[in-house]
C-alpha positions as CSV (number, residue, x, y, z in Angstrom):
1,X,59.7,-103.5,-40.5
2,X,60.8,-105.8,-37.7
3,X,57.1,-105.8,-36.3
4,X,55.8,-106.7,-39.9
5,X,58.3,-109.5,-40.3
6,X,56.9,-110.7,-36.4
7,X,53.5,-110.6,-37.6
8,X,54.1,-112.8,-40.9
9,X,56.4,-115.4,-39.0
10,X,53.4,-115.9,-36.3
11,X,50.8,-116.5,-39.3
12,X,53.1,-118.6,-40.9
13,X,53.8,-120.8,-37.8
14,X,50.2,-120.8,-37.1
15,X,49.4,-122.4,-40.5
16,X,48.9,-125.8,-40.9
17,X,49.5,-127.6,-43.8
18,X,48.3,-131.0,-45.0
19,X,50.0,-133.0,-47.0
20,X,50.0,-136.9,-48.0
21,X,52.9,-138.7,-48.7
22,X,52.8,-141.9,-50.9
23,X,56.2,-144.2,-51.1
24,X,56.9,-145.9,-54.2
25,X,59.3,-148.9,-55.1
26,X,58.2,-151.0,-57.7
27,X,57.6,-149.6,-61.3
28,X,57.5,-150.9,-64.8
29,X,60.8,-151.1,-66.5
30,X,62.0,-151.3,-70.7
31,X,65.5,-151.3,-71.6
32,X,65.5,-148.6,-74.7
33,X,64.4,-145.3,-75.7
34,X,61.1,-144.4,-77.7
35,X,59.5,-140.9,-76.9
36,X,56.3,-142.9,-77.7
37,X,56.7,-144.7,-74.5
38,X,55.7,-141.2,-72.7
39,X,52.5,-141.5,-73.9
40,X,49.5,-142.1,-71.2
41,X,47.7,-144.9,-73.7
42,X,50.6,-146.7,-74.5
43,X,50.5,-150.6,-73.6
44,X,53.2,-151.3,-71.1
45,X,51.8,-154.8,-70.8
46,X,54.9,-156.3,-71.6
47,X,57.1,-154.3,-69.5
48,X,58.9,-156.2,-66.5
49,X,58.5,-155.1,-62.7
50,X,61.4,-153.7,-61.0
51,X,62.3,-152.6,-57.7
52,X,63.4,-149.1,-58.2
53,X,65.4,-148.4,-55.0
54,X,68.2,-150.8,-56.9
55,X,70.0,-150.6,-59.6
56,X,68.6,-152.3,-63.0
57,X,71.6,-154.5,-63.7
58,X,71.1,-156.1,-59.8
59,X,67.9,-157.4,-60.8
60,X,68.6,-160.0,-64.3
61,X,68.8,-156.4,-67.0
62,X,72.2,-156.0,-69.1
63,X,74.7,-153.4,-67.8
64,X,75.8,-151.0,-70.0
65,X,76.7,-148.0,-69.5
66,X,75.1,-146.1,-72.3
67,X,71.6,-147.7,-71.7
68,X,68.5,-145.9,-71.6
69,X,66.1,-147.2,-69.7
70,X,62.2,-146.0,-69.6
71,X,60.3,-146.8,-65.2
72,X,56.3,-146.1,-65.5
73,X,54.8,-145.6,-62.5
74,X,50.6,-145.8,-63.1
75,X,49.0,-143.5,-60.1
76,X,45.8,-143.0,-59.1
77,X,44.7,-140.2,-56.9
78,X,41.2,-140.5,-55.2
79,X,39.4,-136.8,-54.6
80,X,39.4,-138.7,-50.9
81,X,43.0,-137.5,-50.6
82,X,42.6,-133.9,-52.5
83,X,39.6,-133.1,-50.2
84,X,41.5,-131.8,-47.0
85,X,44.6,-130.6,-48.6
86,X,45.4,-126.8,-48.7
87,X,46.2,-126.9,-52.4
88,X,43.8,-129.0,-54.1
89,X,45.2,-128.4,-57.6
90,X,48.7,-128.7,-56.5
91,X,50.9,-131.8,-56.4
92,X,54.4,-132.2,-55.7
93,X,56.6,-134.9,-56.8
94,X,60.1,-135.8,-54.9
95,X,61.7,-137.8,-57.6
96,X,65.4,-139.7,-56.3
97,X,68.2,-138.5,-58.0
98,X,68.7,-140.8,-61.4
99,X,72.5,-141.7,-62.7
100,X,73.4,-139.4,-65.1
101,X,70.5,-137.8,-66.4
102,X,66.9,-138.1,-66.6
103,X,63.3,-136.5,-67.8
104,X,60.0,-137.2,-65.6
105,X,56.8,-137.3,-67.3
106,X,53.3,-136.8,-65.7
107,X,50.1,-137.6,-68.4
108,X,52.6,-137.4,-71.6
109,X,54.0,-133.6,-71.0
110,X,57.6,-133.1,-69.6
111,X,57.4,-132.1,-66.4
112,X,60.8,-132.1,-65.3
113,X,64.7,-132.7,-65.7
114,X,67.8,-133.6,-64.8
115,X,71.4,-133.3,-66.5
116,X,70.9,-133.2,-70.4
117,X,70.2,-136.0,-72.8
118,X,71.7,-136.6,-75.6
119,X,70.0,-135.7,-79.3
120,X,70.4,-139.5,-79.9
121,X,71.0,-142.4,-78.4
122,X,74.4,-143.9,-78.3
123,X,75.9,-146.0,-81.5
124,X,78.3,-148.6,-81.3
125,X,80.3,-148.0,-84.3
């Protein structure tokens, strides 16, 4: 077993992976909630740019604490980049942790989660 596990750990160091990294800060930014907004077509035309390694209410939005807040991030991958990578059908996301909670969408379709939203957005009563 132990000369198995040697074999496996000297093909694994002897692989070499490549990978790109691209670095994101500014996105497109709405104050609200509409599922509709996940959509690929929708016009975000009218949505302001924001810095998104700060908070919202640094940069001239409202604070409140029971906002929602939609960031669209428009990405274009050229086959340039997929043609030397390992996984060519692969892609990995490393999304910042958001406060509270938050869902990531890639093309429309829910692609990953933190925390748990509520059913509804908060009512001031």
């Amino acid at each position: 077993m132990k000369k198995l596990f040697l074999v496996a750990l000297t093909a694994l160091m002897g692989m070499h992976l490549v990978a790109q990294n691209v670095t994101v800060s500014k996105a497109l930014f709405k104050q609200g909630d509409d599922m509709n907004w996940a959509k690929p077509e929708m016009d975000d035309a009218s949505w302001s740019e924001i810095d998104i390694t700060k908070q919202w209410d640094k940069q001239g939005f409202p604070q409140n604490t029971r906002a929602y807040g939609w960031y669209r991030i428009h990405v274009n991958i050229p086959k340039s980049v997929l043609s030397g990578a390992d996984q060519q059908n692969a892609l990995i996301l490393n999304m910042p942790k958001a406060d509270d909670v938050d869902e990531c969408f890639l093309n429309g379709k829910l692609i990953g989660s933190t925390g748990r939203m509520r059913p509804t957005p908060f009512r001031k009563d």
